[in-house]
C-alpha positions, -999 to 999 in steps of 0.1 A, spaced: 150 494 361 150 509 327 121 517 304 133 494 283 130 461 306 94 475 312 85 471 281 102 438 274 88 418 304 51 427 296 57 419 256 72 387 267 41 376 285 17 382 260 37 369 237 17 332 234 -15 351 239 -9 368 205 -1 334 187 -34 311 172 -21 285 189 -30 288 220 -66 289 209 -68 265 190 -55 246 221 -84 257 238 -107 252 213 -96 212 207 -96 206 248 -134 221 247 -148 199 223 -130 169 240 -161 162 260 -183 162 233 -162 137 211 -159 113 250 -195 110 248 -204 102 214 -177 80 211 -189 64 247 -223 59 229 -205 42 200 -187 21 219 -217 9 243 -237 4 207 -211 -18 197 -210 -41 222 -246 -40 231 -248 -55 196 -221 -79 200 -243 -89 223 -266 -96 203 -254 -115 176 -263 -150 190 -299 -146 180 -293 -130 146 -303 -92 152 -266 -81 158 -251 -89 130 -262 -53 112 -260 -35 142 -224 -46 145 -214 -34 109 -234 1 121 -212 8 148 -183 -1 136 -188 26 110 -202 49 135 -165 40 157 -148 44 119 -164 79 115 -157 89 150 -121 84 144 -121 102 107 -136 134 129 -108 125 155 -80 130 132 -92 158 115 -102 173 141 -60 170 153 -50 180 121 -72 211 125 -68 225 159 -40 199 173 -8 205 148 -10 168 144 -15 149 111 -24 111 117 -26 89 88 -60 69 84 -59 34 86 -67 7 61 -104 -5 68 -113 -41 70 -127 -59 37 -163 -62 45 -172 -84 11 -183 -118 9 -210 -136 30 -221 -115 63 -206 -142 84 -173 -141 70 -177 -102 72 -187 -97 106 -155 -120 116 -134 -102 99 -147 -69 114 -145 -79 150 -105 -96 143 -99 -56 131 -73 -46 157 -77 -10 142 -112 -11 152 -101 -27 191 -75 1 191 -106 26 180 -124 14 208 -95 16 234 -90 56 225 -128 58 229 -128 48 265 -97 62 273 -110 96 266 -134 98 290 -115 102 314 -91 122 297 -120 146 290 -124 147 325 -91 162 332 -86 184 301 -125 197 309 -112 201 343 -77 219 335 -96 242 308 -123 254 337 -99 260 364 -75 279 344 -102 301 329 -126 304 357 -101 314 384 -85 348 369 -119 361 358 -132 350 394 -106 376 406 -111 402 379 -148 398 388 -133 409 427 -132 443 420 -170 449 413 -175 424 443 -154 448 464 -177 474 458 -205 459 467 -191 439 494 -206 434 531 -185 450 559 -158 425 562 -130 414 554 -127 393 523 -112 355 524 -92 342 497 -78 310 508 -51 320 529 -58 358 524 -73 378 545 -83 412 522 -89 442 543 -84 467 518 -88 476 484 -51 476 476 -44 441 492 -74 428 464 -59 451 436 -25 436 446 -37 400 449 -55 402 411 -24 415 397 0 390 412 -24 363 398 -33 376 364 4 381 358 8 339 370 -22 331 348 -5 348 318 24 328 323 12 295 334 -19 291 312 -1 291 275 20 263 292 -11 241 308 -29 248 274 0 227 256 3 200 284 -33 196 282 -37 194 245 1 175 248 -19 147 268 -46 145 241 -20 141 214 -2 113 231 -34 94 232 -36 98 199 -5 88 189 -14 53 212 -44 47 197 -56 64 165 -20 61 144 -16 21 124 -1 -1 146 34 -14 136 18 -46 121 -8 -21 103 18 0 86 37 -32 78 11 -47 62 2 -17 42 35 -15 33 36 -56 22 4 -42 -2 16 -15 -10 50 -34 -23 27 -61 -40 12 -31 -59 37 -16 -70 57 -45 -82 29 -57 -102 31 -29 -117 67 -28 -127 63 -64 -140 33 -55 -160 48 -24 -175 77 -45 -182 56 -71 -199 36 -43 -221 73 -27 -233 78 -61 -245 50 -66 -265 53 -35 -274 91 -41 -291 73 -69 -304 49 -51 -325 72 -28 -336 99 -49 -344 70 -71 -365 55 -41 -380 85 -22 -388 116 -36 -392 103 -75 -402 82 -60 -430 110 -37 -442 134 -63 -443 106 -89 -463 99 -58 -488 140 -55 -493 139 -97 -499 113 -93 -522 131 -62 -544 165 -81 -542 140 -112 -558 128 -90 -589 166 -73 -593 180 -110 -596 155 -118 -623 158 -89 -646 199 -96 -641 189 -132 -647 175 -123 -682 204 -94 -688 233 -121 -684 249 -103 -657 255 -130 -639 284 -116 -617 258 -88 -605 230 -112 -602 252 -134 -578 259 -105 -553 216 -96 -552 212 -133 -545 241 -130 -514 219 -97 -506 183 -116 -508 202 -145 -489 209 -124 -458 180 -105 -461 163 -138 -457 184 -149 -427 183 -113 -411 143 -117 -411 144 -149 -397 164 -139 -371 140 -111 -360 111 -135 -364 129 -154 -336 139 -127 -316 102 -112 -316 95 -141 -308 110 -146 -274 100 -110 -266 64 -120 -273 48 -142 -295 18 -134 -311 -2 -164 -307 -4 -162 -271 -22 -133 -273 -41 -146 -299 -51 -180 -288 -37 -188 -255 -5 -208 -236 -19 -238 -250 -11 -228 -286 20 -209 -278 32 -239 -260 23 -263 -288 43 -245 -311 71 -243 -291 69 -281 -283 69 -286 -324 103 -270 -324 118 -288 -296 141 -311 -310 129 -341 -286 89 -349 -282 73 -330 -259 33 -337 -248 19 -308 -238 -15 -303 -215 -25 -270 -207 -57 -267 -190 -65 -232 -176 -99 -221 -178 -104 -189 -174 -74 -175 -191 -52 -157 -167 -40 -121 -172 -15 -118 -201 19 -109 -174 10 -146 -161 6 -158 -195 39 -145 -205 60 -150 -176 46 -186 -179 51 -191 -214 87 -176 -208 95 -202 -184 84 -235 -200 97 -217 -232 139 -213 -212 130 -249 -193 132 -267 -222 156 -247 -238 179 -269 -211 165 -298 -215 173 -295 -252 207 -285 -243 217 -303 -212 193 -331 -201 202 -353 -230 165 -366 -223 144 -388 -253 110 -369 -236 95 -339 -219 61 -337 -205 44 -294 -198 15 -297 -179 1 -267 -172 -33 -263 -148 -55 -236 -128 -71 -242 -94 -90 -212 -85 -66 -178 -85 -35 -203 -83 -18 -212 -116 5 -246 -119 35 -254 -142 53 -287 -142 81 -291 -165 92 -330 -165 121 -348 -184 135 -382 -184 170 -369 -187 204 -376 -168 196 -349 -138 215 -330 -113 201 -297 -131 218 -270 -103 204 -234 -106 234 -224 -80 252 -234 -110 237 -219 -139 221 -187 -148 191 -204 -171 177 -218 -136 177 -188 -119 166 -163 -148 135 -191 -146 137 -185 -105 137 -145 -105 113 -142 -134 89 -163 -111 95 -143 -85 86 -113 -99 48 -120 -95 48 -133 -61 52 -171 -74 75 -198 -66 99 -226 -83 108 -258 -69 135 -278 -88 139 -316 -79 166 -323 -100 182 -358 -87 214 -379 -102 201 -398 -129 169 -379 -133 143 -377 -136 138 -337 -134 107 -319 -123 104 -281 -121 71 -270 -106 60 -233 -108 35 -218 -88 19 -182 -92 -10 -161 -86 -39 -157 -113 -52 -117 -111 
């Protein structure tokens, strides 16, 4: 054997001794017992109160536990991320609003807090055997380094080591080696498979459930999409603005220059000249009509001003066909629903102008709690298709884009009905 393989072996098994995470293996299996009991008191708390609740006094004491489990399991993930390599996300808690009733329901339908409870109880006996693994592997080789001082002051005798009968001081030296050198090999390894155990009940029990991480995912989605539709609506009113503020008043300035040139050629005689500045005030005129319409459909001023009601009257005036409008929404909704909704009636009967060959339209617009409604009726021929059209389903993804939804019941012969339903926030 060279001195080089006497080296290696040695450097090989200290190796994991020298690494942090073998104690920090130790020191999360240690404080397991501590965690198994408070969280045993949590969960007997909890259902002692449950308990309880018949005759009113549990109610509070329900809500107190279930923070106390909630805290427990905080402490229980950090306490993973700390000494455990392991980073579990936190769940989404319960919404505890509203009457206490309806609270306390929703509390105990929490499967995060059943699943809190199940890694509570589990542990317990978990602790047990990661308590147990920890003692045994610790107590045993400093048992037998402990031999030596023993030895010396040992009775005439032999000494008994399970199967080993020691006679000599050699056979004890020989017998702490062999298992010092096994203990520096095996107890790096039942370190991990203890703490390995811990992390799997973890993993069981402390992560979201699949339905958990769906559902934050669903809000999440929901969020984020409100956003992008709201964003989308503020870029719009703010081309709006600009377009009113910049170029509109630009363009009525140049009208009203092209206005004083024509009079002062007027009284010249130039007549010629004074044609082409009346041409120029002409399409000046048309240009800022034009950009009246177009801000306009990007966003009209009056609804922010005064409402769907008076957007939507407006717009009814124009229609080429009469049009009764009855918008009752009380309180006013946020301006994206506003929008969107005015957007909608605003393209509906835009078709029914163009296609329905109807004599009347009807826009009746109400509120019900967070739930806005939007019929749009016409007396015209029917058969309105929005496989077949891209007005119909503009109307059906613009809806869509804040959770709502269309129906179309468009029949031969009419009459046709769209009905749009979204959410008030």
């Amino acid at each position: 054997m060279t001195a080089q393989s006497v080296i290696t072996i040695p450097a090989r098994l200290l190796r994991p001794w020298r690494t942090a995470a073998l104690w920090t293996a130790c020191a999360h299996v240690a404080v397991d017992g501590v965690v198994a009991v408070l969280g045993a008191l949590a969960v007997t708390w909890f259902a002692v109160a449950l308990v309880l609740v018949p005759i009113g006094l549990g109610i509070p004491l329900v809500i107190a536990a279930r923070w106390t489990l909630y805290g427990l399991a905080v402490f229980e993930r950090n306490r993973f991320a700390a000494t455990g390599g392991r980073e579990i996300p936190p769940p989404t808690p319960p919404d505890l609003s509203g009457p206490v009733m309806q609270a306390a329901r929703r509390l105990v339908n929490d499967r995060t807090l059943w699943r809190h409870i199940g890694y509570f109880v589990l542990l317990v006996p978990v602790s047990a055997v990661t308590l147990g693994g920890l003692l045994i592997a610790w107590s045993f080789p400093l048992a037998l380094l402990l031999m030596q001082v023993y030895w010396a002051r040992r009775p005439a005798g032999e000494i008994v080591v399970g199967p080993l009968a020691l006679g000599g001081i050699g056979g004890a030296i020989a017998v702490t080696v062999v298992t010092l050198t096994l203990g520096a090999v095996l107890i790096p390894r039942g370190m991990r498979l203890l703490l390995a155990l811990d992390v799997a009940l973890a993993d069981a029990l402390l992560l979201p459930s699949p339905h958990a991480v769906l559902t934050q995912r669903v809000e999440h989605l929901q969020r984020t999409r409100a956003a992008t539709v709201e964003a989308a609506e503020a870029e719009r009113r703010r081309i709006e603005r600009d377009l009113h503020d910049g170029a509109q008043q630009r363009l009525v300035a140049l009208s009203i220059m092209l206005g004083r040139i024509s009079a002062r050629l007027k009284k010249s005689g130039d007549l010629e000249t004074r044609a082409l500045a009346e041409e120029a005030k002409r399409n000046a005129n048309e240009a800022i009509t034009e950009l009246r319409n177009l801000t306009r459909g990007l966003h009209p001023p009056v609804l922010t001003d005064r409402g769907l009601d008076a957007a939507l009257s407006a717009v009814a005036a124009q229609c080429p066909i009469p049009v009764e409008v009855d918008v009752r929404v009380t309180p006013r909704p946020s301006i994206t629903v506003e929008s969107i909704t005015y957007f909608v009636v605003t393209e509906a009967l835009t078709n029914v102008a163009k296609h329905s060959r109807a004599e009347r339209a009807r826009v009746a617009i109400t509120r019900t709690g967070d739930r806005l409604t939007a019929t749009i009726t016409d007396d015209g021929v029917g058969g309105a298709d929005p496989a077949c059209g891209s007005g119909l389903r503009g109307l059906t993804d613009r809806v869509a884009g804040v959770d709502g939804r269309i129906r179309i019941a468009s029949p031969a012969g009419g009459p046709t009905v769209i009905e749009v339903e979204m959410a008030c926030e």
